[in-house]
C-alpha positions, 0 to 999 in steps of 0.5 A: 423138418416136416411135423405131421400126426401120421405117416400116411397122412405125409406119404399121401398129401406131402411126400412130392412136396419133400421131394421138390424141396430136396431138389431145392436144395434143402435137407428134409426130415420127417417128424410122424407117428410112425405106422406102415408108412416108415419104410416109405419115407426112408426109401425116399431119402428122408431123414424119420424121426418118429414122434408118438402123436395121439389126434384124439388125445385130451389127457393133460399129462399125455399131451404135456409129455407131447410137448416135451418130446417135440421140445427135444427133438427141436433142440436136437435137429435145430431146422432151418425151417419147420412145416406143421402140417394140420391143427394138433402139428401147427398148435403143439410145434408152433408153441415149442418153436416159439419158446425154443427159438425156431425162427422160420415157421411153416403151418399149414391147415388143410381146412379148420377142421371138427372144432371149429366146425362142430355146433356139438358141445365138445367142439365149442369147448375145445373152441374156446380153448384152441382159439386163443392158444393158436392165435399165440402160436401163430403170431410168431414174427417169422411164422407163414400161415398156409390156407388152401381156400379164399374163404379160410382166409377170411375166416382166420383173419375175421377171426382174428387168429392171424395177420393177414401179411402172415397168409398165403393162399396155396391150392391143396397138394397138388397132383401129378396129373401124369399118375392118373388114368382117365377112366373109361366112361362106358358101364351098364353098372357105373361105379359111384365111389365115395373116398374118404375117411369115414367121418359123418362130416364127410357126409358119409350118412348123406351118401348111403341115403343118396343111394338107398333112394336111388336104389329104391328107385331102380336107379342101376348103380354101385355105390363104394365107400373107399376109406376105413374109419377114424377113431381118433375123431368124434365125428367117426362112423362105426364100424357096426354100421358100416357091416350094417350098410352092406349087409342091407345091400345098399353100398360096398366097404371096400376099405383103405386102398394105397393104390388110389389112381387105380381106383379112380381108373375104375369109377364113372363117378366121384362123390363128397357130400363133404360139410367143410374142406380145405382143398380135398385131394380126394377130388383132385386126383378124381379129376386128374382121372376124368371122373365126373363129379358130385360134391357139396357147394362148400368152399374146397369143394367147389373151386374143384367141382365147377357145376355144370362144367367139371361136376355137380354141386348140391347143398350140405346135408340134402340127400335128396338134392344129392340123390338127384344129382347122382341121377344125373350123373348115372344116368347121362355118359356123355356129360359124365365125360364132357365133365370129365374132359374139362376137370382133367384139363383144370388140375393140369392148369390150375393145380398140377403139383409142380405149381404146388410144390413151387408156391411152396418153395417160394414160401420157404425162400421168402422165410429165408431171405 
């Protein structure tokens, strides 16, 4: 049984994992808050079972009845295996699994996420209260812990969030690189496309800066933000200033799109000025299209994004470094495509989700072994 906060978030990053566990031959359930997605799930063949999460929720009584209605739908379907996928999953199904006696635990974090990230005074608060409770909800005896980047296993296990014999490393959510059309180079305006939720710790604010600079410098560019905002997390942008980015002229909102490989088809360019990631599958499927990239030297980011062989990297937060290295990337079509070329023939080797969903399987093997 898969726990995931939302139906999209299962559809985009988790649903071939599903399929290949299937294949496997495992029965899969899907526990989400079901939105546009449902629909999505029971085509696939999967089992809905739909959980009323609230990301963002802080109210006691709320998330206790949460709990409660997680604690339910384990004794009901009783899994052999349970995946939680993100923090609010692996906490809140971690602890249920615990007390109920689920025996073979899943919980994968995507990246550490706003709290543990955050210097503002909310995420230090909330730190200080997660971290003892996900140490207890992942000290389980038959729990695995999947992270996606070397430096994410460091820090939990210098943190002492968990053993490191309970960690293994698995590279994102794969990407079929089959899906993906490689983008077609030549553009007297190439497209530079930002896509993403709309959080400022996506370096939403770093990206609009990077183009009005260019922009100011006669740079020809368009510049995209793909994604909508996230009301659920603090760090989101508004939407009042967004309308007011595109009324200035200085990028395009072009929202939540569902076919994604069509849009990477369209830009020369992909961007994540990113402050933290797992592993983003935003860059995965940019380089299964052949897009040249621009991201932030962060760990995720950079095991994607090689500098000066698949992309570009510049330093968090810098959007006159970022702006410079967008330059670069408009104003040189042959590197946009060298770079491209070899970011392709990388996910192919490295990061196909054929390897994902077997490094996966494994997992569920050794838990049941």
């Amino acid at each position: 049984m898969f726990l995931v906060t939302e139906d999209w978030y299962f559809v985009s990053h988790r649903l071939e994992l599903a399929v290949a566990a299937r294949a496997a031959g495992y029965d899969v359930v899907v526990a989400t808050r079901v939105d546009r997605h449902g629909d999505r799930i029971t085509d696939a063949g999967f089992t809905l079972r739909p959980v009323a999460f609230n990301r963002g929720g802080l109210n006691p009584l709320e998330e206790f009845r949460t709990l409660m209605r997680l604690a339910r739908l384990y004794r009901q379907e009783a899994p052999d295996i349970v995946h939680h996928v993100a923090l609010k999953p692996v906490l809140y199904g971690s602890l249920v699994a615990r007390i109920i006696g689920i025996r073979n635990v899943v919980n994968a974090l995507g990246g550490l996420g706003y709290v543990f990230s955050s210097t503002g005074l909310r995420a230090k608060i909330l730190r200080g209260i997660i971290k003892p409770v996900l140490k207890f909800a992942l000290g389980g005896k038959n729990f695995r812990l999947i992270v996606q980047n070397s430096d994410d296993r460091e820090r939990v296990v210098s943190g002492g969030l968990a053993d490191a014999g309970s960690i293994r490393l698995i590279r994102g959510a794969g990407v079929d690189p089959a899906a993906y059309r490689q983008v077609a180079v030549a553009s007297e305006m190439p497209l530079v496309i930002l896509p993403a939720r709309l959080l400022r710790e996506k370096g939403v604010g770093e990206f609009v800066e990077a183009a009005q600079l260019l922009r100011e410098q006669g740079i020809k560019a368009r510049f995209a933000l793909v994604g909508k905002p996230d009301p659920a997390n603090p760090a989101s942008v508004s939407q009042s200033e967004i309308d007011a980015w595109v009324a200035k002229g200085i990028v395009e909102n072009w929202g939540w799109q569902e076919d994604m490989p069509s849009i990477f088809a369209q830009a020369q360019i992909v961007c994540l000025p990113s402050y933290h990631e797992g592993l983003p599958k935003s860059l995965l499927e940019a380089a299964a299209s052949g897009c040249a990239m621009v991201a932030t030297d962060i760990p995720g980011c950079r095991q994607i994004v090689q500098h000066g062989v698949t992309g570009w990297l510049v330093p968090v937060q810098d959007a006159q470094a970022l702006a410079s290295a967008l330059q670069q990337a408009i104003e040189q079509p042959g590197l946009r495509e060298q770079y491209g070329g070899s970011a392709r023939a990388l996910i192919a080797q490295e990061f196909s989700m054929d390897r994902v969903a077997r490094e996966m399987i494994a997992v569920y093997e050794e838990l049941r072994a």
